[in-house]
C-alpha positions as a LaTeX table, in Angstrom:
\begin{tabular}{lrrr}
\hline
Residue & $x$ (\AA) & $y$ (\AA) & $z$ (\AA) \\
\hline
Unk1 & 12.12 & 45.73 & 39.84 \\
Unk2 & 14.77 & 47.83 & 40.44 \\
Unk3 & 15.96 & 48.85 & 44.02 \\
Unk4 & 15.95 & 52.45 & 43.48 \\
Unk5 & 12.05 & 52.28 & 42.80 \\
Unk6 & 9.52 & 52.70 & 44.97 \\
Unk7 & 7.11 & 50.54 & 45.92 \\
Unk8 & 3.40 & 51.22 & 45.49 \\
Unk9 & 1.12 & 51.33 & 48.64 \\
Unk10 & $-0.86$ & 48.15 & 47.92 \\
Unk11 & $-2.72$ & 45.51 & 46.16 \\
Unk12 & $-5.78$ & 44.68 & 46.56 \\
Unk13 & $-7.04$ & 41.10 & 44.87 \\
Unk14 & $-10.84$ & 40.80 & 45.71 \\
Unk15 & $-13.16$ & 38.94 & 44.42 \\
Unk16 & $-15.99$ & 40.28 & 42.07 \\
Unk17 & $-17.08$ & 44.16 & 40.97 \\
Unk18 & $-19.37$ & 44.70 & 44.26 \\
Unk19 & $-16.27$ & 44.29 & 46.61 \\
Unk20 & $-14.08$ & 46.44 & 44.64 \\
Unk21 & $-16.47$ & 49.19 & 45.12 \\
Unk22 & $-16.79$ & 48.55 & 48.80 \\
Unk23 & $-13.27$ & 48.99 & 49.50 \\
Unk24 & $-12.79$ & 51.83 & 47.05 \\
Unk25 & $-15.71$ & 53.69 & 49.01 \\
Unk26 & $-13.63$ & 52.28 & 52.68 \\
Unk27 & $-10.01$ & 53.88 & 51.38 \\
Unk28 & $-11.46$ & 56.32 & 50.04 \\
Unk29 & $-12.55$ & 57.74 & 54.09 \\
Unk30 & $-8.85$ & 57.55 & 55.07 \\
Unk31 & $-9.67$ & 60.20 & 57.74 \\
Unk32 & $-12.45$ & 58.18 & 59.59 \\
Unk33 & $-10.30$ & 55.11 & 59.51 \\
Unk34 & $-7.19$ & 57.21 & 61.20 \\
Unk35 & $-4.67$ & 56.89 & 58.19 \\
Unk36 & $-2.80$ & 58.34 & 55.38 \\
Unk37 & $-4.36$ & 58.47 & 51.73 \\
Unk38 & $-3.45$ & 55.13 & 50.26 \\
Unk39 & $-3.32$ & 54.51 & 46.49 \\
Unk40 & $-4.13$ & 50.68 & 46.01 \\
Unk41 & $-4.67$ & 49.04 & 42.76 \\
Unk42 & $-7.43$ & 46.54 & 43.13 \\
Unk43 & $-7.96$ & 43.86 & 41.04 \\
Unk44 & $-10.58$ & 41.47 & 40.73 \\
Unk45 & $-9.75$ & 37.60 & 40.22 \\
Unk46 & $-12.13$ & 36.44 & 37.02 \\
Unk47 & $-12.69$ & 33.14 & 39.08 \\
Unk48 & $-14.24$ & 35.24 & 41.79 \\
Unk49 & $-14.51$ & 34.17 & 45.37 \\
Unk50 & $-13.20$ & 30.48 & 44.47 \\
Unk51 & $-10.65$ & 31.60 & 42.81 \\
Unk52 & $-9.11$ & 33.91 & 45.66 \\
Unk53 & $-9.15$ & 31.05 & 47.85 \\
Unk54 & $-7.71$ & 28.56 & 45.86 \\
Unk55 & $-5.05$ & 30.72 & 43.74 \\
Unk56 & $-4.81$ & 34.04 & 45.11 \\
Unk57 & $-1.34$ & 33.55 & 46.36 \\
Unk58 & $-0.37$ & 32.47 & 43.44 \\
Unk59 & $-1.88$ & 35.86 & 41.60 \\
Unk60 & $-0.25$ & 38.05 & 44.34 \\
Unk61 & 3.19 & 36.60 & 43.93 \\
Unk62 & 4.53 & 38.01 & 41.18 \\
Unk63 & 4.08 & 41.77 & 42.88 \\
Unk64 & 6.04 & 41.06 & 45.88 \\
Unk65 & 8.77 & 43.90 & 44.83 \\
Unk66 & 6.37 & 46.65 & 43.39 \\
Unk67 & 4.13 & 46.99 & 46.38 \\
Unk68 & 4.61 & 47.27 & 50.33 \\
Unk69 & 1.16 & 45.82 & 51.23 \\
Unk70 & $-0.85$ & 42.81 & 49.39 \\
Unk71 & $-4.84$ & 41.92 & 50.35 \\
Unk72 & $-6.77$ & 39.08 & 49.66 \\
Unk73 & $-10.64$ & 39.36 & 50.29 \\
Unk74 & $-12.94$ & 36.78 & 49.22 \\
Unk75 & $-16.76$ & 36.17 & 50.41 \\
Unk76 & $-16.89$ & 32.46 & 52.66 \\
Unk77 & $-20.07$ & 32.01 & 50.95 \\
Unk78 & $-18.93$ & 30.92 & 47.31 \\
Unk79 & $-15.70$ & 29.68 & 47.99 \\
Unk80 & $-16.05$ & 26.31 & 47.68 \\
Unk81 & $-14.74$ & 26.03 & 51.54 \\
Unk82 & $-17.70$ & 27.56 & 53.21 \\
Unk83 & $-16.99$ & 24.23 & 55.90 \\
Unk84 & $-13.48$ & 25.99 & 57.15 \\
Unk85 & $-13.72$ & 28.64 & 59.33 \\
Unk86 & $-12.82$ & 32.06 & 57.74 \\
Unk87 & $-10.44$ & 32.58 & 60.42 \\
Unk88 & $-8.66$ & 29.38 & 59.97 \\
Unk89 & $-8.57$ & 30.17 & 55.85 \\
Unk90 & $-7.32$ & 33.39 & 56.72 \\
Unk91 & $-4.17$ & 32.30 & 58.44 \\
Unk92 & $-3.62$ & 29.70 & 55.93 \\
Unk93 & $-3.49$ & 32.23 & 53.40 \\
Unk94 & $-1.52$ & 34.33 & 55.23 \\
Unk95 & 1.57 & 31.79 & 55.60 \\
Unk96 & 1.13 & 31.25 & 52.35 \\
Unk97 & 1.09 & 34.51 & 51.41 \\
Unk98 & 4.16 & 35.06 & 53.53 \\
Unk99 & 5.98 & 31.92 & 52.17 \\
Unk100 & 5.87 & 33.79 & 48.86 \\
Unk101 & 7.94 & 36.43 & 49.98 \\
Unk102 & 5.10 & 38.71 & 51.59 \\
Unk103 & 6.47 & 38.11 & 55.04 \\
Unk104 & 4.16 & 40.07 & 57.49 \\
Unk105 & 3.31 & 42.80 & 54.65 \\
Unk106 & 0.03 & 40.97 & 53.78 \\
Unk107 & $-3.40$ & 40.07 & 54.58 \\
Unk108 & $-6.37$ & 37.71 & 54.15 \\
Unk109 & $-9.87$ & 38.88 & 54.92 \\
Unk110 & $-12.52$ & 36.26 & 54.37 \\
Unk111 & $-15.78$ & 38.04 & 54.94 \\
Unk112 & $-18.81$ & 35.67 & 56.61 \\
Unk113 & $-21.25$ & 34.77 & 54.82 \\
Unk114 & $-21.05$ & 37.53 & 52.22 \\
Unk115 & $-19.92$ & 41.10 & 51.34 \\
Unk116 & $-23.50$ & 41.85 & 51.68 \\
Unk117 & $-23.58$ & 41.90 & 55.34 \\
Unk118 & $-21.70$ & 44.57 & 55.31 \\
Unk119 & $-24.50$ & 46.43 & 53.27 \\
Unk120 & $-26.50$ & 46.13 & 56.51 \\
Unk121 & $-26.69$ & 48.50 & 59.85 \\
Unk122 & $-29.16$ & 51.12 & 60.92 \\
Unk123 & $-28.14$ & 54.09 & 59.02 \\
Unk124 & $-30.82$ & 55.99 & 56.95 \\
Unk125 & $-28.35$ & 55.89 & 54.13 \\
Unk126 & $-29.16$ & 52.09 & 53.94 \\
Unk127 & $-32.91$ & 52.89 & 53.08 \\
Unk128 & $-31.99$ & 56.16 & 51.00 \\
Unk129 & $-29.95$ & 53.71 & 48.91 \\
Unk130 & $-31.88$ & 50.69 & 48.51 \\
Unk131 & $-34.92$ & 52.36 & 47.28 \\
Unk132 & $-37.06$ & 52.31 & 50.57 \\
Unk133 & $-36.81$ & 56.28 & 51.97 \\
Unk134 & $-40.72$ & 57.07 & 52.67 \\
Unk135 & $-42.09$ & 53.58 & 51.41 \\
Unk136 & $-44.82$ & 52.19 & 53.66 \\
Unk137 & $-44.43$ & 49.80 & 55.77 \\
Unk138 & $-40.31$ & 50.70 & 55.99 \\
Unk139 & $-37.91$ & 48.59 & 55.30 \\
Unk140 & $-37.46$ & 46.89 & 58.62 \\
Unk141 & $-40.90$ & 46.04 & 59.05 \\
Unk142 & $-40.87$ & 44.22 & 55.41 \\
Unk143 & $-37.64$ & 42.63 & 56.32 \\
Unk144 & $-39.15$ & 41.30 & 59.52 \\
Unk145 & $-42.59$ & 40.19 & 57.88 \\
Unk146 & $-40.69$ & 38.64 & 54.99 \\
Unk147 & $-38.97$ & 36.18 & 57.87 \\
Unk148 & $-36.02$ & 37.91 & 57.05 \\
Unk149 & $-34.45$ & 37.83 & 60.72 \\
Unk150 & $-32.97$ & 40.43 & 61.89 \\
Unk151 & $-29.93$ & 40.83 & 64.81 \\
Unk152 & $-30.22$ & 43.95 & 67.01 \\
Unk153 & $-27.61$ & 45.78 & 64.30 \\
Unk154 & $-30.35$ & 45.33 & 61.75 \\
Unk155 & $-28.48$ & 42.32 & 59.95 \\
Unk156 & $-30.85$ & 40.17 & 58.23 \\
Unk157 & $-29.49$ & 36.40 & 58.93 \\
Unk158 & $-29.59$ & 35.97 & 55.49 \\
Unk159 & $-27.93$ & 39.37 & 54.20 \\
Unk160 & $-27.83$ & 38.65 & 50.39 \\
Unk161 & $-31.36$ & 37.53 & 49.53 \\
Unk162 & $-32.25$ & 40.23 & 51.71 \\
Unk163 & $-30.70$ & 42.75 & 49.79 \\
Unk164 & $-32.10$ & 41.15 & 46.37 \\
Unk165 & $-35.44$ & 40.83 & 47.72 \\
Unk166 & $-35.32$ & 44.68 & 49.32 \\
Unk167 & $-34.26$ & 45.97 & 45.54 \\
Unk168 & $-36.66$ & 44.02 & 43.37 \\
Unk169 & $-39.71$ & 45.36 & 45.51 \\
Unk170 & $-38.26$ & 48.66 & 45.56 \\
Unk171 & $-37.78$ & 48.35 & 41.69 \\
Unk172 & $-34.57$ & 49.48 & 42.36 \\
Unk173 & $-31.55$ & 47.33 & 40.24 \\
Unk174 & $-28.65$ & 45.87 & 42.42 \\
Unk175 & $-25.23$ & 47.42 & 41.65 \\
Unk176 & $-21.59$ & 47.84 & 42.31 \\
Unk177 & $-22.54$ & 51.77 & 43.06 \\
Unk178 & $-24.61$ & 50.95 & 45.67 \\
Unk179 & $-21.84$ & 49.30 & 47.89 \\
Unk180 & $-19.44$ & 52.56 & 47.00 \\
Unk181 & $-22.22$ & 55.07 & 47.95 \\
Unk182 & $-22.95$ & 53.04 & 51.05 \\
Unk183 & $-18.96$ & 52.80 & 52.34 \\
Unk184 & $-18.31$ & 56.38 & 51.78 \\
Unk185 & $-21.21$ & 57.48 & 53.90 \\
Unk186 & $-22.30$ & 55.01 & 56.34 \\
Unk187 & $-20.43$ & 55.22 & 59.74 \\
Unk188 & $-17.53$ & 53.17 & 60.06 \\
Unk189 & $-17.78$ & 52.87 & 63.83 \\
Unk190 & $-21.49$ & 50.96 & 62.81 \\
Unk191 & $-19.97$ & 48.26 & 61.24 \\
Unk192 & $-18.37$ & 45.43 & 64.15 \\
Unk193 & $-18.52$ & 42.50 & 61.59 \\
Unk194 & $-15.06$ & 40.69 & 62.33 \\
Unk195 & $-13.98$ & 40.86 & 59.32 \\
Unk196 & $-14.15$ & 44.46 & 58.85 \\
Unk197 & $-12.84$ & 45.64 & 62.21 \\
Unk198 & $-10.02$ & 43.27 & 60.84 \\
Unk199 & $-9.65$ & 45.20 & 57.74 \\
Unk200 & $-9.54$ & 48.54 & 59.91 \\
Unk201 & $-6.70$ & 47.40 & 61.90 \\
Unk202 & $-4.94$ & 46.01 & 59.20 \\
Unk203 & $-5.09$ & 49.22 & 57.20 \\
Unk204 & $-4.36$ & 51.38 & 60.56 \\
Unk205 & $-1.34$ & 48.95 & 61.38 \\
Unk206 & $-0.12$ & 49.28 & 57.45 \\
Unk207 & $-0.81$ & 53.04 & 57.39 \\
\hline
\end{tabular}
């Protein structure tokens, strides 16, 4: 690339449809997370969550020079090291990511156990948009008496089935859209997975 051109804002590998539309619908708030707009180009790695882990430095490499930022997000669950701490994968990826030329202008978010968790918090968006807005009993009270166990944000332990099993009885059919709709409206402050307040403060620290 020449030096006279500008880098892009970011890249963003991730690793299936659902988690591109999740953190489409997240940049897309750039107000509630206290930064500028920020055009990233996401792309998603056709090996999906095993393939982040095991060659998304390698895919990032090559764009070094034409961005300022690079991300790597990836689901524990799926990635054929669901033994490692995410933590622990995240720094590895990190100094690799830096030992290809990132230096500190890059990040690895490894979310535990699944994107879907972040689907989950007490919002009456999250009923609107799974189907469930008026249904008898509501959708906590089927979660609960489907042993579906929840914490006291309203995370089922299990937050993927839960979500599949929420849909299907709603008749409702599981989509990327649904994870867009649900970042661009539910309230970022309700969220305290770790790996999202990482992503926060990575974005505010980039941005």
């Amino acid at each position: 690339m020449s030096p006279n051109m500008a880098r892009r804002d970011m890249i963003v590998l991730v690793a299936d449809r659902n988690m591109e539309a999740a953190v489409r619908g997240i940049l897309g708030r750039h107000e509630a997370l206290g930064i500028r707009p920020v055009h990233a180009d996401i792309r998603r790695h056709p090996e999906k969550d095993c393939g982040c882990r095991v060659a998304g430095v390698e895919y990032l490499s090559p764009f070094v020079n034409q961005y300022e930022h690079a991300m790597l997000m990836f689901d524990l669950e799926g990635c054929g090291e669901e033994e490692e701490p995410a933590p622990n994968q995240e720094a590895e990826l990190e100094e690799g990511l830096r030992n290809a030329g990132w230096d500190d202008r890059a990040a690895a978010i490894v979310v535990e156990p699944e994107l879907d968790v972040w689907v989950w918090s007490d919002s009456p968006h999250v009923v609107r948009e799974l189907g469930w807005w008026g249904r008898e009993p509501g959708l906590w009270a089927w979660l609960s008496a489907k042993g579906f166990g929840l914490t006291a944000q309203r995370k089922p332990a299990r937050p993927k089935e839960a979500l599949e099993a929420a849909l299907w009885a709603a008749r409702k059919p599981r989509s990327s859209a649904i994870y867009q709709s649900l970042a661009e409206k539910v309230s970022l402050a309700k969220c305290t997975d770790r790996a999202f307040l990482k992503l926060k403060a990575t974005l505010k620290r980039w941005f």
